[in-house]
N, C-alpha and C positions, 0 to 999 in steps of 0.2 A: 489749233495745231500750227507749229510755226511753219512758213512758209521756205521752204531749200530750194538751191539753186540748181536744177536739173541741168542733166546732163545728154549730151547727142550721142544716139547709139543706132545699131543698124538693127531692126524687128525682125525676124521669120527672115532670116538670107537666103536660108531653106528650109525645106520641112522641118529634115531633124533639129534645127534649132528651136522648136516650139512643139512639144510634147506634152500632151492631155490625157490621163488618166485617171475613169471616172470611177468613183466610188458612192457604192448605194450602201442599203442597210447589211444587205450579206455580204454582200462581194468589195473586192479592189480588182481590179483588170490591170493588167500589166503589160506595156508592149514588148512586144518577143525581139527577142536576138537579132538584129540583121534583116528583121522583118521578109522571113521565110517563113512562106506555107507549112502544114503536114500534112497528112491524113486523115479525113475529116471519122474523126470515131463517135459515133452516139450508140450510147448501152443503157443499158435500165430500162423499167415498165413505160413503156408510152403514153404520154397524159397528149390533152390537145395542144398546150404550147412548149417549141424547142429554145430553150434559152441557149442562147449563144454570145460570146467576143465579135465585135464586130470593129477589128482594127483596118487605119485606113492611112494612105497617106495622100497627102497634096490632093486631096480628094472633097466637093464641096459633099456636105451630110446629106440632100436630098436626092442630089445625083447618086448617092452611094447607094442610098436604100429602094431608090428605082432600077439603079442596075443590077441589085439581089433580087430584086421581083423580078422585073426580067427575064432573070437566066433561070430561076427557079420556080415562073408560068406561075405568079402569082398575085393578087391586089399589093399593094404599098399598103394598103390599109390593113393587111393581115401583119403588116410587120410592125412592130411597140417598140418604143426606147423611149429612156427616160429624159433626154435632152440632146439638141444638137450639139456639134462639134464643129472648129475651127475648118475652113478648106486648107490654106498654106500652114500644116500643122501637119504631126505624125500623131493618130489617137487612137482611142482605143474602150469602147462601152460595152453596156451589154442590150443588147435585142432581143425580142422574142419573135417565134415565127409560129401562125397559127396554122397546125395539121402539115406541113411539110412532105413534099416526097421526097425519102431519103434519100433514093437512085440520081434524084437531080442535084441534090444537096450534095453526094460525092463528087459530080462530077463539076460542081463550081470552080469557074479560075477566073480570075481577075487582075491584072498586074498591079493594082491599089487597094486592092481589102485582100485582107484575110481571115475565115471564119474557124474560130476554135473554143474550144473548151464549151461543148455542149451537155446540157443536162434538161430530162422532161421534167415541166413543171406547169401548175393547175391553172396557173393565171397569166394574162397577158402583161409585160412591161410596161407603163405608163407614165405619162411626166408629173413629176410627184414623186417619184420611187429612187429619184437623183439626192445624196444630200450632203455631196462636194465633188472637187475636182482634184487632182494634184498635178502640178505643173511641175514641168522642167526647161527651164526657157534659158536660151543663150542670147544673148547680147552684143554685138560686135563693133568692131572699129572704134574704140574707146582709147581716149588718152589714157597712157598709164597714170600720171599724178589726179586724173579725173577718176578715172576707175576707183584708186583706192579709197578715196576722197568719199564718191557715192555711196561705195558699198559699204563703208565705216557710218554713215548715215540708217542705212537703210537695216543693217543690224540691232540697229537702238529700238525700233520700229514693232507693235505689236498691233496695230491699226491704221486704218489708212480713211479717209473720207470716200463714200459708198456715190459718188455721184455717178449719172447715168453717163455713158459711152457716148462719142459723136456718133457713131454709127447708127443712133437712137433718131438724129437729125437727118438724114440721107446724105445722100452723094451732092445734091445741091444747097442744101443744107436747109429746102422750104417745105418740109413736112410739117415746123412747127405755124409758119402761114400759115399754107392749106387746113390743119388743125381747127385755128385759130378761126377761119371764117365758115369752115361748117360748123363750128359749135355758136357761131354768133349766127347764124343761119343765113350766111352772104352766099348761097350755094351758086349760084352765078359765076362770082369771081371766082372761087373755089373750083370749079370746073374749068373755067379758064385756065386756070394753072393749072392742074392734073392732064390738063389733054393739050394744053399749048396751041389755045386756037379759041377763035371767040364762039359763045354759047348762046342761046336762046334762052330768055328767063326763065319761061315754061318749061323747059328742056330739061335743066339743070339737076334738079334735083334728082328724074328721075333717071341719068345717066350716073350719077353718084351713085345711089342705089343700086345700081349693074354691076360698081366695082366691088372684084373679090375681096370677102370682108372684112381677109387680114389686112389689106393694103389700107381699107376705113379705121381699123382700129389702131392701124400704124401711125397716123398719122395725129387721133386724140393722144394716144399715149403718148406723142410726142411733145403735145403742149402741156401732160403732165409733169413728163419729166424736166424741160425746160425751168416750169415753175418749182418743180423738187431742188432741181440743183443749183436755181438761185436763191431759196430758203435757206439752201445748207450754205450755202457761200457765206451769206450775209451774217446766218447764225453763229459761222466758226470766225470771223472777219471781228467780230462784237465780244468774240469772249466765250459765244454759251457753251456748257461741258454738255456732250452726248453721251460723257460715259456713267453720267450721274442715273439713279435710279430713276424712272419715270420719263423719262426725257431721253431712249433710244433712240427715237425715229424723229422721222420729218412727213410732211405730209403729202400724199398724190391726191390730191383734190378732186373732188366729185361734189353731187349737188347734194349730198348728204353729210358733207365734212365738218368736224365740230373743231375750232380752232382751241391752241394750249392758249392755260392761260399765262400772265406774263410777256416779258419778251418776243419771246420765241411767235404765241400767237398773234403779235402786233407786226413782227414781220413777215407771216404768212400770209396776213391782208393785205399789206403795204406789196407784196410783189404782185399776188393775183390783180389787185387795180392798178397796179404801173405797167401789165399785160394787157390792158384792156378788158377785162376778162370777171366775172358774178360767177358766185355757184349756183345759181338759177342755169347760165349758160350751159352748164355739163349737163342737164334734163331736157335731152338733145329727144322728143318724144317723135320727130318725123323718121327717126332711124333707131328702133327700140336701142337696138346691139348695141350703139353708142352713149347713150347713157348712164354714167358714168358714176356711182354711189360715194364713191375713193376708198382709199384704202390710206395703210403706212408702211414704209420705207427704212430698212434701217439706215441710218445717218452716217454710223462706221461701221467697217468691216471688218472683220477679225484675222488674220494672219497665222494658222498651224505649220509647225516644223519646217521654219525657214531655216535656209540655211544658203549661205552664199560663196562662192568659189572667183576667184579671180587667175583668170591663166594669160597666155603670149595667145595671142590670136593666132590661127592656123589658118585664116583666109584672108586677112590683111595683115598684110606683113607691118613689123614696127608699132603696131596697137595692141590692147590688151583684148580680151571679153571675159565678162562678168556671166556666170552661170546662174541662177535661182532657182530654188527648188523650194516648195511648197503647198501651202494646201489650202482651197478655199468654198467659200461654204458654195452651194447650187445657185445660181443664178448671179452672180459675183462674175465678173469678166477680170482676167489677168490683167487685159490692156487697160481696165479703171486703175488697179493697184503700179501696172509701171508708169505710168503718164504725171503719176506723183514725183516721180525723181527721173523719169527721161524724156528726150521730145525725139521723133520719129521725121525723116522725108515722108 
């Protein structure tokens, strides 16, 4: 893919500039008007789960789905979706709520969600049941000759390279360390860094162990993807076609991974040993959960019903902003696909 010259624009100024609307196998969710309540109506035969909209704004996903249990005296665990959503973002998915009291459910107010379009249905919502998104993202404070420039670019455009997100790396950016030396089983140093403070050898491991298990698995997935999206780098850097049959994906490495042959599998080696890193390391056997088989990745991403707007900016005076509107498959982040043609503060 040839390499363009990005462009400086301003992300999520505010909510509404960054609108997620999720789409499963039945449904599309739509956010409402001016993002006004109504009245919450549930009709039909009562089954155990109330499928509902669960639109939200400037709102983080997990806070939203605890302050529905909350008001509605219920587990979070009773509450299903199919995937998280953006905080500084206006969204909008569907949920399911098991056995609900309706009396509580009228009486719901919230100044950042609101619950609509309900209907009973046999089964709980679950992740998996997601299988896109559509965005509507505004872009701001943009040179007009840059503006038109990008988006005449970005029109040509029907893929993009599938790499993982920084956000994949943390706020310090040493998840893929920390990673990197529980799967070499340095669990010592590894704790050292996780708690910012020196450790006892003995200790180590079994303070690791303590930690909640997302935070463990954040932290290998991070040195998968690390080594994912320097495959793809190097892969597309050399020439190799990913749209060719056969040769979709790139690989997340585990102690079960079988390399391509060709190119492609000679740089997949070449990264995992300039990481320091065997697939013997990922049969991480002191922490089952960590143990790592691999899997594949797709390498590009695919791009539905783009379509791009260019107007006068209405919060910086004298710049342009670029609109986008699109559709992308589940587990695909918008901000992989802009970070190809913009850079961000």
């Amino acid at each position: 893919m040839k390499e363009i010259e990005k462009a400086h624009a301003i992300l999520k100024h505010k909510a509404e500039d960054f609108i997620v609307e999720e789409i499963g196998d039945k449904w599309h969710c739509k956010v409402s008007k001016g993002f006004v309540s109504s009245d919450i109506n549930v009709s039909g035969e009562e089954k155990d789960f109330l499928w509902c909209e669960l639109e939200k704004k400037n709102l983080d996903h997990f806070n939203a789905i605890k302050d529905v249990s909350i008001q509605l005296e219920i587990s979070k665990d009773d509450i299903g979706y199919a995937g998280s959503k953006d905080k500084v973002a206006w969204t909008v998915q569907r949920i399911s709520i098991f056995k609900p009291n309706i009396e509580k459910l009228k009486k719901f107010n919230h100044e950042k969600i609101i619950l609509k379009n309900f209907k009973w249905e046999k089964r709980k919502i679950k992740l998996g049941y997601l299988d896109s998104n559509h965005f509507i993202i505004t872009l701001r404070n943009i040179e007009k000759k840059v503006a038109i420039k990008i988006s005449n670019q970005i029109r040509k455009v029907n893929y993009f390279s599938n790499y993982f997100g920084e956000q994949r790396f943390g706020v310090k950016n040493n998840n893929f360390e920390i990673g990197k030396l529980i799967l070499k089983k340095k669990f010592k140093e590894a704790a050292e860094l996780i708690f910012s403070g020196e450790v006892k050898e003995e200790e180590a491991l079994r303070l690791i162990k303590r930690l909640n298990r997302k935070n463990l698995l954040m932290y290998v997935h991070s040195v998968q993807s690390k080594i994912f999206n320097e495959i793809l780098k190097r892969s597309l850097e050399e020439g190799l076609d990913f749209t060719k049959k056969g040769m979709e994906n790139c690989l997340l490495v585990g102690y079960k991974s079988r390399f391509y042959n060709g190119r492609l599998g000679e740089i997949e080696q070449e990264v995992i040993k300039e990481n320091g890193l065997s697939l013997e390391d990922f049969d991480l056997r002191e922490i089952s959960f960590l143990r790592m088989k691999g899997s594949y990745r797709k390498a590009l991403s695919y791009v539905r019903d783009l379509k791009i707007e260019v107007e006068d900016d209405d919060e910086f005076s004298g710049s342009k902003k670029i609109i986008l509107d699109f559709i992308l498959p589940s587990g695909v982040y918008a901000t992989t696909f802009l970070e190809n043609y913009f850079y961000f503060d």
